[in-house]
Backbone bond lengths (Angstrom), bond angles and torsions (degrees), N, CA, C in turn:
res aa  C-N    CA-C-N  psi(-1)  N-CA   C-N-CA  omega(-1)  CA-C   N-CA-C  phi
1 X - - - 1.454 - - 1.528 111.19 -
2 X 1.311 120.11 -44.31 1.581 128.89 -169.85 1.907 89.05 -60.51
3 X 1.281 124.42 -50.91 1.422 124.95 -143.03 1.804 89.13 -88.29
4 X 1.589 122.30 -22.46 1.734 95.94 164.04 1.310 106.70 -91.31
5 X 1.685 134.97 -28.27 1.181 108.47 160.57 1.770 136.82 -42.36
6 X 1.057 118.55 -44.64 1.341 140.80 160.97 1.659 108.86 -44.76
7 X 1.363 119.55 -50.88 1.763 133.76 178.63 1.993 87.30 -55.69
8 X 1.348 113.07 -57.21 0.932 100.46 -149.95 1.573 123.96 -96.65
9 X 1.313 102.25 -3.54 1.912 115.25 156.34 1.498 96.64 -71.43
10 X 1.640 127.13 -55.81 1.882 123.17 -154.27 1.922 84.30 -68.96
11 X 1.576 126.20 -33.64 1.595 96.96 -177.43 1.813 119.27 -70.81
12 X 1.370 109.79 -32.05 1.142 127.65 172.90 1.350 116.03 -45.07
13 X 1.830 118.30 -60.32 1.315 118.49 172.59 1.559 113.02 -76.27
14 X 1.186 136.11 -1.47 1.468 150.15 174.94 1.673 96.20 -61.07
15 X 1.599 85.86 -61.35 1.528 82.14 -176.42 1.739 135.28 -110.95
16 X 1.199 81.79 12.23 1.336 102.28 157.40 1.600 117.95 -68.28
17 X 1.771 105.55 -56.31 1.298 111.77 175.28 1.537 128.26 -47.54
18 X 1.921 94.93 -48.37 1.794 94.58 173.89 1.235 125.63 -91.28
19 X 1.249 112.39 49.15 1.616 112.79 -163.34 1.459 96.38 -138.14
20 X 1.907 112.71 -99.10 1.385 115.15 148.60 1.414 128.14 -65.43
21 X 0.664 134.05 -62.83 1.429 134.09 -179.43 1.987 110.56 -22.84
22 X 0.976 134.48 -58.72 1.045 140.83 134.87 1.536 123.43 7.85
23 X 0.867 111.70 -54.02 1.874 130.34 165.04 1.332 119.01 -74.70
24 X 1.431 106.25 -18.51 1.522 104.26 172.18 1.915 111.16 -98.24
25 X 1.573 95.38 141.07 1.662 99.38 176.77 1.179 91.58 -149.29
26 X 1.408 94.01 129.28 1.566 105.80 149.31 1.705 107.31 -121.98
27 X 1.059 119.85 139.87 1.448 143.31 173.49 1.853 101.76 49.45
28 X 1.306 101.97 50.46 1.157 111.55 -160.91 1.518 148.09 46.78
29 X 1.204 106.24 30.51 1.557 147.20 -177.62 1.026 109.29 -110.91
30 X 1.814 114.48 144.93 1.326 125.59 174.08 1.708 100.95 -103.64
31 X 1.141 147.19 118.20 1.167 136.88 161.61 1.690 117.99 -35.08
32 X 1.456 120.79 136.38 1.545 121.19 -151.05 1.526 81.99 -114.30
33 X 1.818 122.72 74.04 1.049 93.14 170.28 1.834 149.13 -55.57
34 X 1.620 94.29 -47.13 1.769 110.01 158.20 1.934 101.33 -21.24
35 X 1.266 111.18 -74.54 1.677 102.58 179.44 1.132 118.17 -43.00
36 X 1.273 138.89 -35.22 1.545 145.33 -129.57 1.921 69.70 -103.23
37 X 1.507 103.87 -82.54 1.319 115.54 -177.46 1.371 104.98 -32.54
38 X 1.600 157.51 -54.70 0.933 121.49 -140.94 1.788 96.60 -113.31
39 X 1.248 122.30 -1.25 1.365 130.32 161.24 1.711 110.05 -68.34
40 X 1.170 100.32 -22.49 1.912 99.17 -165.93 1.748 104.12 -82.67
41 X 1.968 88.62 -43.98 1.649 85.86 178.83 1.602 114.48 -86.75
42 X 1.448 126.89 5.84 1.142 111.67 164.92 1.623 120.08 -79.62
43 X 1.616 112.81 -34.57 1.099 116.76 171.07 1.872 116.37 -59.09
44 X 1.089 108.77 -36.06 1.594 104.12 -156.36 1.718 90.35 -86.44
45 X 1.509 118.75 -55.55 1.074 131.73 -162.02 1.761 115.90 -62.99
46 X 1.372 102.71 -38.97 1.662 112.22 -171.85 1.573 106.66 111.73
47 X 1.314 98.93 161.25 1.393 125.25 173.98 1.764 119.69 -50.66
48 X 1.133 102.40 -39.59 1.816 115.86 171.94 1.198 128.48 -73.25
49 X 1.370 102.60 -36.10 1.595 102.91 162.40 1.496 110.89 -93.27
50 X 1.364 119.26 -17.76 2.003 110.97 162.84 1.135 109.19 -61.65
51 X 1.206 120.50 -26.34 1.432 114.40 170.49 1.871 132.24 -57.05
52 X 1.102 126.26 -32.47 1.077 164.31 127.78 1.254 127.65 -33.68
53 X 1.373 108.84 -83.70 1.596 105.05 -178.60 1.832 120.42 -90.71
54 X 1.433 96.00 1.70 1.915 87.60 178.70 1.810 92.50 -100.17
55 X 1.156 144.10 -16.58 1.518 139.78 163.17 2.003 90.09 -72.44
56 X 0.612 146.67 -45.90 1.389 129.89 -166.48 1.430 103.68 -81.30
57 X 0.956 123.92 -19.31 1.821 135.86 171.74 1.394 99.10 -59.80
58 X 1.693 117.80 -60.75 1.086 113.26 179.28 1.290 139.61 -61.94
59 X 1.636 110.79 -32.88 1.369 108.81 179.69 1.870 97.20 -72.83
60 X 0.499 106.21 -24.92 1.887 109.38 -171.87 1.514 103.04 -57.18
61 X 1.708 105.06 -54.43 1.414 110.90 173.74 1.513 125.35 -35.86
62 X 1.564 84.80 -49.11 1.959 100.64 -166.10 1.514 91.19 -87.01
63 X 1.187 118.17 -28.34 1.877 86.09 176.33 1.706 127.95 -66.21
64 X 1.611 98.23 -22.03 1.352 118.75 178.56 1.542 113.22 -79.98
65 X 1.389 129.22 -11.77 1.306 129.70 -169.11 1.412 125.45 -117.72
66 X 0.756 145.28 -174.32 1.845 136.54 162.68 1.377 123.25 -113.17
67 X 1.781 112.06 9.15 1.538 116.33 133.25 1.521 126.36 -43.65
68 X 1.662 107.15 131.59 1.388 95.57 168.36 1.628 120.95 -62.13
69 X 1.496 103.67 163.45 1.763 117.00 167.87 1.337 111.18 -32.58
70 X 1.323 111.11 107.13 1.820 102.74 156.41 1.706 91.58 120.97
71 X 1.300 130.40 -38.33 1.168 109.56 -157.74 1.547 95.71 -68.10
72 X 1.079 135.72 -43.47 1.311 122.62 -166.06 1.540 118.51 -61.51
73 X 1.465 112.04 -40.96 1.656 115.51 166.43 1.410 124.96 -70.84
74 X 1.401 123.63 2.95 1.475 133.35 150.81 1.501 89.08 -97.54
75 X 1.326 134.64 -100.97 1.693 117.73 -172.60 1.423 107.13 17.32
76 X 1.568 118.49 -101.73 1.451 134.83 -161.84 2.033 105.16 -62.27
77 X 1.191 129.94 -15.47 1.343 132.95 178.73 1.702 91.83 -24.45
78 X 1.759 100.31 -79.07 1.312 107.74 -148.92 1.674 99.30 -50.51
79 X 1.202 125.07 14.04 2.043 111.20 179.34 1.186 111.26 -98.37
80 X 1.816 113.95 -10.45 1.289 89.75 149.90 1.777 134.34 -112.33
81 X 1.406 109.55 20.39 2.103 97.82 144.53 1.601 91.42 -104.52
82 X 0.911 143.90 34.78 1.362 116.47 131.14 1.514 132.86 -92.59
83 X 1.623 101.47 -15.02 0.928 101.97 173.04 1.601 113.46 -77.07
84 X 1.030 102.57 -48.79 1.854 121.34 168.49 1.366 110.01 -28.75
85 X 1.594 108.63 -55.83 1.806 109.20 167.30 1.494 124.54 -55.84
86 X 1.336 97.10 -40.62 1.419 98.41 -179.35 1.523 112.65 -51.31
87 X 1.460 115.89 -53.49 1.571 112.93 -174.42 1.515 130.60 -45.85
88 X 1.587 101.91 -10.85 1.534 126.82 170.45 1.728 103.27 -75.39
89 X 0.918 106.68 -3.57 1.504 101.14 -165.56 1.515 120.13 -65.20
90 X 1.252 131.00 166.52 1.527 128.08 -159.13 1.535 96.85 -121.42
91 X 1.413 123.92 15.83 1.505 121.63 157.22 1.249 105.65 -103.63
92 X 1.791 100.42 171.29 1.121 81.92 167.63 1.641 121.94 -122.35
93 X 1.617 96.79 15.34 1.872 98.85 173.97 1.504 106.52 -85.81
94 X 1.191 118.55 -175.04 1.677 121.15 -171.52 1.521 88.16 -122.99
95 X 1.613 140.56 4.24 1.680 113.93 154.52 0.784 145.34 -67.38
96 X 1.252 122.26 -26.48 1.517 142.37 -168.61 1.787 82.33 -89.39
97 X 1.480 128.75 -85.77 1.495 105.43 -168.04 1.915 121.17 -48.05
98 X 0.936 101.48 -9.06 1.787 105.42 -177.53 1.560 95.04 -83.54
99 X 1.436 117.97 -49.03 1.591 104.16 -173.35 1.659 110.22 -72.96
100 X 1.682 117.02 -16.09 1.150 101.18 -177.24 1.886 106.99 -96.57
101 X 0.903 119.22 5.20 1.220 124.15 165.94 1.481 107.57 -107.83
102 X 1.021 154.34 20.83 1.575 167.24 102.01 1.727 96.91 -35.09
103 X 1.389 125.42 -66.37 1.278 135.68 -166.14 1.336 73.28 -49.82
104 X 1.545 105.66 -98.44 1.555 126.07 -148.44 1.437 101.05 -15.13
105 X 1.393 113.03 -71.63 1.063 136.40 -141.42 1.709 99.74 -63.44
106 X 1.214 104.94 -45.37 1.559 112.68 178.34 1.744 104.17 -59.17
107 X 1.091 137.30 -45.68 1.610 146.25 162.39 1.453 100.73 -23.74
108 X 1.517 107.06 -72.33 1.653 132.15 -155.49 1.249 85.75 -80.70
109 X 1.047 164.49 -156.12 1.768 156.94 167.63 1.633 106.06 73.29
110 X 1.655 104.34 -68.45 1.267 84.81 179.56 1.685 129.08 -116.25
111 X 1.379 112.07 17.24 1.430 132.17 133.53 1.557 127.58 -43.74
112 X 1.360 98.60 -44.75 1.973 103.28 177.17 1.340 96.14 -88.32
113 X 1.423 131.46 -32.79 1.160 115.38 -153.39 1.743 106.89 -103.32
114 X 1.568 114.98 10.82 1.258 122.98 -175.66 2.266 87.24 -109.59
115 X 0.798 118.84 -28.22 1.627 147.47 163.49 1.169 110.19 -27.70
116 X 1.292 81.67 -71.95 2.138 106.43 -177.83 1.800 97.36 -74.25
117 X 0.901 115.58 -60.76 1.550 122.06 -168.53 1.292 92.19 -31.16
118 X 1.913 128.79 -76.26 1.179 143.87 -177.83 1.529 120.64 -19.30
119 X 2.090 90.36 -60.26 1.240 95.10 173.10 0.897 137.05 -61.03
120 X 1.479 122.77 -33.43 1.503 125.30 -178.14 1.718 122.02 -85.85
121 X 1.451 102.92 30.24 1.284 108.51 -151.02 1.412 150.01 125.05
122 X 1.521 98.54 -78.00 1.366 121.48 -164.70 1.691 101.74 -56.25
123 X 1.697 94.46 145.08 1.698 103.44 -175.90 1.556 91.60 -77.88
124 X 1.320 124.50 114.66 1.973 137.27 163.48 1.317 90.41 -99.90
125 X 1.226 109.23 125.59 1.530 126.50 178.79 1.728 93.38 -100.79
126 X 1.432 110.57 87.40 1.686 103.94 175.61 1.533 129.57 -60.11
127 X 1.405 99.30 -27.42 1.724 90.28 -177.74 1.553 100.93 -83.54
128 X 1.166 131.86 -19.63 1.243 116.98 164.40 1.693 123.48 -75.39
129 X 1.226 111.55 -52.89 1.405 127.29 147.86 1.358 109.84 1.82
130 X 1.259 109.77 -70.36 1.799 124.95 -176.59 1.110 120.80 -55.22
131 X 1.692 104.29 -50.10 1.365 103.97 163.73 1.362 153.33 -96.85
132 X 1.307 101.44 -9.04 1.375 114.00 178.33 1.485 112.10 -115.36
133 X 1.497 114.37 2.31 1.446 122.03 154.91 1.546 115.62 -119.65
134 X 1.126 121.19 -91.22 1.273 124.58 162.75 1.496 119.73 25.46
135 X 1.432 94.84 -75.30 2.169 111.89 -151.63 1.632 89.10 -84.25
136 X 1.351 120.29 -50.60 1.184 134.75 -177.73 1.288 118.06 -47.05
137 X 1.565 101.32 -53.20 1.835 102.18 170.64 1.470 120.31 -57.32
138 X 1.461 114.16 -37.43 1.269 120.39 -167.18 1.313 111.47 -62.74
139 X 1.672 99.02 -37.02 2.039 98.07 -168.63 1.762 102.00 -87.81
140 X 1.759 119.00 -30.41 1.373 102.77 162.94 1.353 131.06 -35.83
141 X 1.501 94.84 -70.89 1.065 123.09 -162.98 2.196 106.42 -53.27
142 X 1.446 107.05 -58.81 1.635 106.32 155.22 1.484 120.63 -44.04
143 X 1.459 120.26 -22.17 1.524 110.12 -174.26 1.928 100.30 -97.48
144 X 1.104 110.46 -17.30 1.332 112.75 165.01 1.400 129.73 -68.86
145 X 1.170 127.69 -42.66 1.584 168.41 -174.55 1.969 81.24 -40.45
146 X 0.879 127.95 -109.93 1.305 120.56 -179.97 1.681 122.83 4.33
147 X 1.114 116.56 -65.90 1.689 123.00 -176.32 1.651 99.87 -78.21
148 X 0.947 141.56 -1.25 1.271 140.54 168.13 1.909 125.27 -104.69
149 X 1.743 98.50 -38.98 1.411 102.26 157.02 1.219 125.11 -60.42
150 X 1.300 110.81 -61.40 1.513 108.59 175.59 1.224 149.19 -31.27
151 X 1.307 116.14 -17.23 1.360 129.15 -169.66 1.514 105.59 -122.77
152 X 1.631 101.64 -8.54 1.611 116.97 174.64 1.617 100.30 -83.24
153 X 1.272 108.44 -30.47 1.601 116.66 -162.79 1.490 98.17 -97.73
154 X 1.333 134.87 -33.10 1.652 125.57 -173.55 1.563 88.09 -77.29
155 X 1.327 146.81 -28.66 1.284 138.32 -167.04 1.303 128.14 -91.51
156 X 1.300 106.89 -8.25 1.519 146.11 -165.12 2.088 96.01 -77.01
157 X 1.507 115.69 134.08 1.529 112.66 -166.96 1.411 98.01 -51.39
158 X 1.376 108.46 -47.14 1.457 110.10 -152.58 1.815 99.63 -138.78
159 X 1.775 94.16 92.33 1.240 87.10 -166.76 1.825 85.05 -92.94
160 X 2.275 98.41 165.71 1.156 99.61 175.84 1.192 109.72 -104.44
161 X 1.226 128.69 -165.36 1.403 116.42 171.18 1.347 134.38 -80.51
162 X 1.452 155.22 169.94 1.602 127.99 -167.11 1.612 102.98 -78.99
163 X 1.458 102.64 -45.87 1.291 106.63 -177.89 1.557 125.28 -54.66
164 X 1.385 115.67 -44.33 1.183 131.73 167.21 1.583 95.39 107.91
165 X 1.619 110.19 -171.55 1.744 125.38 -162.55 1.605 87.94 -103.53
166 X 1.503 123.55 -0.31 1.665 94.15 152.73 1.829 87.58 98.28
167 X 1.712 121.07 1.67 1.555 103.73 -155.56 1.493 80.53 -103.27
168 X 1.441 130.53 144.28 1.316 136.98 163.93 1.957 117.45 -107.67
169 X 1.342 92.44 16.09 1.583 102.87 165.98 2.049 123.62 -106.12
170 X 1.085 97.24 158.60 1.240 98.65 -166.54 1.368 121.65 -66.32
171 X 1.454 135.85 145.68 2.174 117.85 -144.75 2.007 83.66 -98.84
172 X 1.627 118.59 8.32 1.454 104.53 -171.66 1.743 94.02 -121.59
């Protein structure tokens, strides 16, 4: 049940993204929700279900985009050992590692997916790339991370609190 609920928020923001979403810019960026979404539920959810639902993020992506097949489910790969790292983490809420695996993840996303572009051709102008996509995505995409966790985290079995229990040692 969790994994068609999950099918059916990543189709929702699929097409949410190429529809409206599209109209929105900040710093000339579209917010990547699918990333946001599948960084939030890898952190809250675990590694077993990132397994699962951040590859189904991706194909959703690429059906919505005019990237070829696949780049988007290599793109988002690396969100889940970041998410995996995160669980090492020395807080004890899951926002702070969800927004920094949003970052990461937004880096690694469009590094592979500027990668593939190259490879298959397409002229990627990298020094622009870097900057006028790249840096930009990273801080959108982190300033988005909030309105997308949240509703990943109130739905979550055992959500914790945002603030956390206050422990700054490691939970292993």
């Amino acid at each position: 049940m969790k994994y068609l609920i999950a099918f059916v928020v990543v189709w929702f923001l699929a097409v949410l993204q190429s529809s409206a979403f599209t109209y929105v810019k900040v710093l000339g960026i579209t917010p990547d929700l699918l990333l946001i979404f599948a960084a939030s539920w890898a952190v809250v959810r675990g590694q077993e279900e990132a397994f699962v639902v951040v590859p189904m993020a991706g194909l959703l992506h690429d059906l919505t985009t005019s990237d070829p097949l696949g780049t988007s489910v290599l793109g988002l790969a690396p969100i889940v050992l970041l998410a995996a790292a995160a669980r090492l983490r020395s807080v004890e809420t899951e926002f702070l590692p969800a927004l920094g695996v949003a970052a990461a993840g937004s880096l690694a996303y469009w590094m592979i997916s500027m990668t593939v572009l190259t490879a298959t051709g397409d002229g990627v102008p990298w020094g622009q790339g870097i900057l006028r996509v790249l840096i930009p995505a990273v801080i959108v995409n982190s300033l988005f991370t909030p309105i997308v966790y949240l509703p990943v985290h109130w739905l979550s079995p055992h959500p914790t609190g945002l603030r956390g229990a206050g422990r700054l040692t490691s939970p292993y």
